[in-house]
MMTF fields as JSON, N, C-alpha, C and O atoms, coordinates in Angstrom:
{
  "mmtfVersion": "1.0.0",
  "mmtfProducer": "UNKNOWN",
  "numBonds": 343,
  "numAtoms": 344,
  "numGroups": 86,
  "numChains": 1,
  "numModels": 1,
  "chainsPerModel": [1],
  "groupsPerChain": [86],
  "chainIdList": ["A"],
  "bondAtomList": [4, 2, 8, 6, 12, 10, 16, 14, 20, 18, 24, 22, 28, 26, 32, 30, 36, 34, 40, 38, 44, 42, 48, 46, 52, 50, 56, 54, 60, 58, 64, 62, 68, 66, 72, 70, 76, 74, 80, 78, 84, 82, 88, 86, 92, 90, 96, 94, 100, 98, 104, 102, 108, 106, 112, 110, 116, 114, 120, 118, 124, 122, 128, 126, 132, 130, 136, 134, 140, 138, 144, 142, 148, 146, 152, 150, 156, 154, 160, 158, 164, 162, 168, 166, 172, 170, 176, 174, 180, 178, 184, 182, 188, 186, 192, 190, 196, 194, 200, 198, 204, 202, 208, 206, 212, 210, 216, 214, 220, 218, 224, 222, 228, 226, 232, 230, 236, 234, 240, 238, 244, 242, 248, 246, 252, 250, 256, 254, 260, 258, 264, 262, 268, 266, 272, 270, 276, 274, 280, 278, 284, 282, 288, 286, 292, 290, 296, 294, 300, 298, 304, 302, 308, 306, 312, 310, 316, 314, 320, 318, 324, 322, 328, 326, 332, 330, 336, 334, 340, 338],
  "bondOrderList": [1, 1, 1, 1, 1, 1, 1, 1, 1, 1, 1, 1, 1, 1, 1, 1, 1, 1, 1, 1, 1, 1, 1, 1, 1, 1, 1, 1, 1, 1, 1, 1, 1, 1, 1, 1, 1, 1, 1, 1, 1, 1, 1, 1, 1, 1, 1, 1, 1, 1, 1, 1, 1, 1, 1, 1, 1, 1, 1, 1, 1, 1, 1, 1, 1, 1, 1, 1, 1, 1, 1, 1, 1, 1, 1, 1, 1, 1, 1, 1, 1, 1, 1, 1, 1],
  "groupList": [{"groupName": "UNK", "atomNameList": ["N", "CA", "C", "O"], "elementList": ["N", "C", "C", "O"], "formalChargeList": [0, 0, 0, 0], "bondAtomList": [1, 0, 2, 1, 3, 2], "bondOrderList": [1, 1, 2], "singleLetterCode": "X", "chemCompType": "L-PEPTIDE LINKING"}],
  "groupTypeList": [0, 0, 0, 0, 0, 0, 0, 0, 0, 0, 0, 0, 0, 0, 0, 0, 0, 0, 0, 0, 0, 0, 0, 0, 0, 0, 0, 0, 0, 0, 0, 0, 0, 0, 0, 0, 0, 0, 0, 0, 0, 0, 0, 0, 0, 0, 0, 0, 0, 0, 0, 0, 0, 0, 0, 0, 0, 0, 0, 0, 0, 0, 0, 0, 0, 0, 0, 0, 0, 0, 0, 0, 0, 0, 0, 0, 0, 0, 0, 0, 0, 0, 0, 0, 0, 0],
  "groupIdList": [1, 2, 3, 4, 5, 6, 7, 8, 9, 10, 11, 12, 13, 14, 15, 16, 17, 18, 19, 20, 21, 22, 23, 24, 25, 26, 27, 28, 29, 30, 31, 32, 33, 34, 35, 36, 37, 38, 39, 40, 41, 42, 43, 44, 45, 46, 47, 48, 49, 50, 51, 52, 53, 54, 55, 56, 57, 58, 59, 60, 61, 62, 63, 64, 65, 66, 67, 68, 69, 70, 71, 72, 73, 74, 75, 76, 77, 78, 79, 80, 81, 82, 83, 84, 85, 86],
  "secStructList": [7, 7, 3, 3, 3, 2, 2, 2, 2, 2, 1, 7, 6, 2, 2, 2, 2, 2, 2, 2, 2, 2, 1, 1, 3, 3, 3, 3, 3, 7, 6, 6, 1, 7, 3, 3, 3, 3, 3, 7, 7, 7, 7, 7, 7, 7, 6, 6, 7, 7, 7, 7, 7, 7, 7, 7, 7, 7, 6, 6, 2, 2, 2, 2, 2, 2, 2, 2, 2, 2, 2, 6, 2, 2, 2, 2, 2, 2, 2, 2, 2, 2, 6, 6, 7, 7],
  "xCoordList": [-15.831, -14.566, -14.476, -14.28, -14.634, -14.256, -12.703, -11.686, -12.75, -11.47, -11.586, -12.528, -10.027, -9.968, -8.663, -7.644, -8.487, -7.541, -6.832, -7.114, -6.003, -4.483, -5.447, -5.855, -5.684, -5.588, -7.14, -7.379, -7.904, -9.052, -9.38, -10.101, -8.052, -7.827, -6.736, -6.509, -6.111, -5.706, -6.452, -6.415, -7.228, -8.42, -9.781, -10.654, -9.276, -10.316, -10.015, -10.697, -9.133, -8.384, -9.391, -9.173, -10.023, -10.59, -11.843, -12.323, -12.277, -13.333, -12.916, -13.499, -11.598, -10.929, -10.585, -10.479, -10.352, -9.609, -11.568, -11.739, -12.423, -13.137, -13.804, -14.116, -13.869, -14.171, -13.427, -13.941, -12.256, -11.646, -11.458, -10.8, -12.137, -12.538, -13.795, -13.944, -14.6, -16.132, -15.738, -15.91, -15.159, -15.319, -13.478, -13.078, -13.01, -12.052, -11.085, -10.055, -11.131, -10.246, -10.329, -11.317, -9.61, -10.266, -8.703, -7.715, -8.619, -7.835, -7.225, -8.001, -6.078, -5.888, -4.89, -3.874, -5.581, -4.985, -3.945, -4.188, -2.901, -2.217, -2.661, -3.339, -1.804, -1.79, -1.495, -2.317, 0.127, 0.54, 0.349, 1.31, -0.919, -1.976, -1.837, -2.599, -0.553, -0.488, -1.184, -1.465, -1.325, -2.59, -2.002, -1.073, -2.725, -2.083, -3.389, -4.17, -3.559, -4.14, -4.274, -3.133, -5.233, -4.7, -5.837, -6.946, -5.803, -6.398, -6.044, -4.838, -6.81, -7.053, -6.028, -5.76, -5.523, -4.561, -5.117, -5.051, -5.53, -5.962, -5.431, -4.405, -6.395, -5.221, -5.469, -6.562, -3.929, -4.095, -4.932, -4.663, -5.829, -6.288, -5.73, -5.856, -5.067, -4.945, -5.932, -6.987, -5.906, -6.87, -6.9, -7.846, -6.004, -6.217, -6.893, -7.412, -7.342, -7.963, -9.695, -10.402, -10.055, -11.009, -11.874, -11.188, -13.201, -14.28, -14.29, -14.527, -14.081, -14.089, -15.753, -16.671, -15.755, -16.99, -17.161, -16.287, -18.3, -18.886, -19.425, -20.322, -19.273, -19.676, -19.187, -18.116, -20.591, -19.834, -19.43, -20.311, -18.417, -17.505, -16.105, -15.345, -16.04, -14.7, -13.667, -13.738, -12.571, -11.107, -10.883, -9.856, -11.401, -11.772, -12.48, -12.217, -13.097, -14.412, -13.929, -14.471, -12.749, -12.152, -10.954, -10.53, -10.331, -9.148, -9.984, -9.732, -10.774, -11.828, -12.007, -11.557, -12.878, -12.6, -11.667, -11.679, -10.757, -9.162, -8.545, -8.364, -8.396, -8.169, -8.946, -8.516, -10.733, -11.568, -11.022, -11.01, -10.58, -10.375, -9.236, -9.198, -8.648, -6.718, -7.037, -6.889, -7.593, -8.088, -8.58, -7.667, -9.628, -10.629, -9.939, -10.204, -8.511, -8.484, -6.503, -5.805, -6.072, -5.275, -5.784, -5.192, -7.234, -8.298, -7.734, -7.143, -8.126, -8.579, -7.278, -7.088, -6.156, -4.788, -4.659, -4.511, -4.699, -4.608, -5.296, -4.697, -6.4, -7.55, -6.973, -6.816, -6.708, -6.262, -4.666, -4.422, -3.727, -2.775, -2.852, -2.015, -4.129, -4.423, -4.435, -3.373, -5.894, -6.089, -5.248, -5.741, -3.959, -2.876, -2.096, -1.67, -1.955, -1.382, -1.87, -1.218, -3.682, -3.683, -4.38, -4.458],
  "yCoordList": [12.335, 12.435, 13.842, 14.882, 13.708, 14.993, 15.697, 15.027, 17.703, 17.753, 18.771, 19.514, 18.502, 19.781, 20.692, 20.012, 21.672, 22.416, 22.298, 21.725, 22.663, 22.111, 22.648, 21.878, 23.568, 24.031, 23.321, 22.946, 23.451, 22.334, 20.7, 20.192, 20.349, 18.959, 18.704, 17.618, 20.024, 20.306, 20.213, 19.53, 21.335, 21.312, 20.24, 20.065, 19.703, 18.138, 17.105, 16.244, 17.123, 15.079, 13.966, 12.854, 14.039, 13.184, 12.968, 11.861, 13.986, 13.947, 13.387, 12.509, 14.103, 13.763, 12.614, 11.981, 12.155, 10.159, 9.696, 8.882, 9.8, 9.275, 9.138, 8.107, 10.477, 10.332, 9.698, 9.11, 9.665, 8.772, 7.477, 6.85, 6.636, 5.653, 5.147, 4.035, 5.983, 5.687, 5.866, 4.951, 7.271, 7.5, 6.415, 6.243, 6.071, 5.616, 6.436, 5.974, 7.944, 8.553, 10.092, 10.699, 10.66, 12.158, 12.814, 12.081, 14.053, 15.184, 16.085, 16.355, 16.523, 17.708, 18.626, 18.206, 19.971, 20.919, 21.734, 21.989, 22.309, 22.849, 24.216, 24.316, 25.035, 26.693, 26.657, 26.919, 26.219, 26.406, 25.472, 25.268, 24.487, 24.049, 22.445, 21.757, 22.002, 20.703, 20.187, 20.623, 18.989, 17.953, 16.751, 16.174, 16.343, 14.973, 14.03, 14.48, 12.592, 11.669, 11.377, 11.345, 11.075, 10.331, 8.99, 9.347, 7.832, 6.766, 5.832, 5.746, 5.18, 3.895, 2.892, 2.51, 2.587, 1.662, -0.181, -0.869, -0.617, -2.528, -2.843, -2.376, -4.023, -4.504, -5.917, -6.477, -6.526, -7.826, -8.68, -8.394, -9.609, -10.872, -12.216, -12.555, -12.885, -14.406, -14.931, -14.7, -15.913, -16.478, -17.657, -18.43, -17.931, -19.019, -18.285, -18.994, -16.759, -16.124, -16.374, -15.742, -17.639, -17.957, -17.824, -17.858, -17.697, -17.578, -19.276, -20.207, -19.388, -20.484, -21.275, -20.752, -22.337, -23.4, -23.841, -24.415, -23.585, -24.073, -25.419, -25.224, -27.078, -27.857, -28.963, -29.086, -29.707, -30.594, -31.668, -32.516, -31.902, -33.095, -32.754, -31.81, -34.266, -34.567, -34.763, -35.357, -34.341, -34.665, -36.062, -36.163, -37.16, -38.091, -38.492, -39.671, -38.161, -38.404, -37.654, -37.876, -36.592, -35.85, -36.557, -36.207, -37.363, -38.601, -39.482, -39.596, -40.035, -41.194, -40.846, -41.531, -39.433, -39.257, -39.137, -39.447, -38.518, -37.967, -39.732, -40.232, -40.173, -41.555, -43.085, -44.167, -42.175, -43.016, -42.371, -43.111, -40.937, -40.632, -40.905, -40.604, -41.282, -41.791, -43.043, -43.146, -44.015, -45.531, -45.034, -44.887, -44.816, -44.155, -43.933, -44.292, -42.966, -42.336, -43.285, -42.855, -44.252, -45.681, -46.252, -46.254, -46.905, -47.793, -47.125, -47.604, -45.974, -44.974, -45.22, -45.846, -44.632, -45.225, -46.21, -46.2, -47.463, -48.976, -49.157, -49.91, -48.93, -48.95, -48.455, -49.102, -47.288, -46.177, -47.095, -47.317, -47.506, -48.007, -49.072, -49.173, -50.207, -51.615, -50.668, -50.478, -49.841, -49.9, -48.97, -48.602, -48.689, -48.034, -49.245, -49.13, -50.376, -51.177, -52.1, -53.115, -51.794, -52.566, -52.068, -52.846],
  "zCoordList": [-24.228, -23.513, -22.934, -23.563, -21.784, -20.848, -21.016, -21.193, -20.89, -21.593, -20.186, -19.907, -19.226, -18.328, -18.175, -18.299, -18.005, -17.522, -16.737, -15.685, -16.925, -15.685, -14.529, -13.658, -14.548, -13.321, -12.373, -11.226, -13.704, -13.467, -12.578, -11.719, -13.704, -13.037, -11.786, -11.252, -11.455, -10.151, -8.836, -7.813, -9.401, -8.331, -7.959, -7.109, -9.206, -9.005, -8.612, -8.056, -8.836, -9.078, -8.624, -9.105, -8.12, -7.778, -8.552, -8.8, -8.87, -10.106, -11.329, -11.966, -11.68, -12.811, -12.858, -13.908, -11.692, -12.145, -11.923, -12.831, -11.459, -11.151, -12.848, -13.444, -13.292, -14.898, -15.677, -16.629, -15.501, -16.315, -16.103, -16.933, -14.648, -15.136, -15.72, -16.227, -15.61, -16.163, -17.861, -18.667, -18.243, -19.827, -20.427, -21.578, -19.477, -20.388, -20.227, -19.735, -20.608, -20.987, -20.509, -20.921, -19.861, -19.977, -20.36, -20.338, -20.657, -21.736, -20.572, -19.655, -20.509, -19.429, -20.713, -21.267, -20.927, -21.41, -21.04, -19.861, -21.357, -20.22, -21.524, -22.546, -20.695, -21.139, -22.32, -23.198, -22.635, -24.104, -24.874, -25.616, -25.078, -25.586, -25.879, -26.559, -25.122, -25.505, -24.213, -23.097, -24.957, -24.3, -23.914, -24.48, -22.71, -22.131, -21.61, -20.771, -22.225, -21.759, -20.539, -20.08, -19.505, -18.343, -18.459, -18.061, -18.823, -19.023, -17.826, -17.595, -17.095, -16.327, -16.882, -18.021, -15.582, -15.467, -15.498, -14.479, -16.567, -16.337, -15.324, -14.829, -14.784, -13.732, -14.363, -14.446, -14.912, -15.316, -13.952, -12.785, -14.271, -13.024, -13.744, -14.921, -12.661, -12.948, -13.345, -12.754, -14.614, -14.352, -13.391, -13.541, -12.411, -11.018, -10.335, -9.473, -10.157, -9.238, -9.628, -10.412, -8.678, -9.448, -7.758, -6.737, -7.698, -6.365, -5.824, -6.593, -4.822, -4.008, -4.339, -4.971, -3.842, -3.957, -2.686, -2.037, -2.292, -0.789, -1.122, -1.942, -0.805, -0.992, 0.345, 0.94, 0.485, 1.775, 1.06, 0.919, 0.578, 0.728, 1.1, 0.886, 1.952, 2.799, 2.138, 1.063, 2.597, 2.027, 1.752, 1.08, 1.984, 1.667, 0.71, 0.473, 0.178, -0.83, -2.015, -3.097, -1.907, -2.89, -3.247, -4.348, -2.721, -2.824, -3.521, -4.721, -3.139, -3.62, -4.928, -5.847, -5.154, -6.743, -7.838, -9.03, -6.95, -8.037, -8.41, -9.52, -7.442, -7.701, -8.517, -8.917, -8.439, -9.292, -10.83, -11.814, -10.926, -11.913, -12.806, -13.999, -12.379, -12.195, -13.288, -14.506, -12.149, -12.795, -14.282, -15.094, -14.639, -15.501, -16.597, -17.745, -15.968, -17.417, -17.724, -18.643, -16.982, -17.084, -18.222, -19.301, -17.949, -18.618, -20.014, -20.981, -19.72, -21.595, -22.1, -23.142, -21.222, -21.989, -22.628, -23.85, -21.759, -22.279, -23.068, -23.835, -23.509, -24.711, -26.012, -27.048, -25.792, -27.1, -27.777, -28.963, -26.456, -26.787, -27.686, -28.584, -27.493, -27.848, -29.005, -29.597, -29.524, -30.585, -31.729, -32.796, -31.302, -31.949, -32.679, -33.828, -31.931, -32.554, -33.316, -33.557, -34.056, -34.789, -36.225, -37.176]
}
């Protein structure tokens, strides 16, 4: 952990945030000896922020499935239901 001087990390800043995102953390001293953190800010991500999918199928053929899937999982209902009641 890198430790700098006020006047240090004055004249740096850009070094100084640049180190403190690589180490995590870097220290700024002032004169009358108290010390201050400056640590990287997370940036929460959605997880819906997900990378797109290049694929050729038609808006059609994507209805076709959601709807083969619909049926599919009806069937599974009615099944599970039968065998609840016996």
């Amino acid at each position: 952990m890198q430790v700098y001087t006020y006047s240090e990390a004055r004249q740096k800043l850009a070094i100084v945030l640049q180190q403190a995102e690589i180490s995590g953390k870097v220290i700024i001293r002032m004169k009358d000896g108290r010390t201050f953190a400056l640590v990287p800010e997370k940036i929460a991500a959605s997880p819906l922020d997900v990378p797109s999918v290049k694929a050729k199928v038609t808006t059609e053929e994507i209805v076709d499935f959601v709807r083969e899937g619909r049926k599919t999982n009806e069937g599974l209902v009615t099944v599970l239901r039968n065998e609840a009641r016996y």
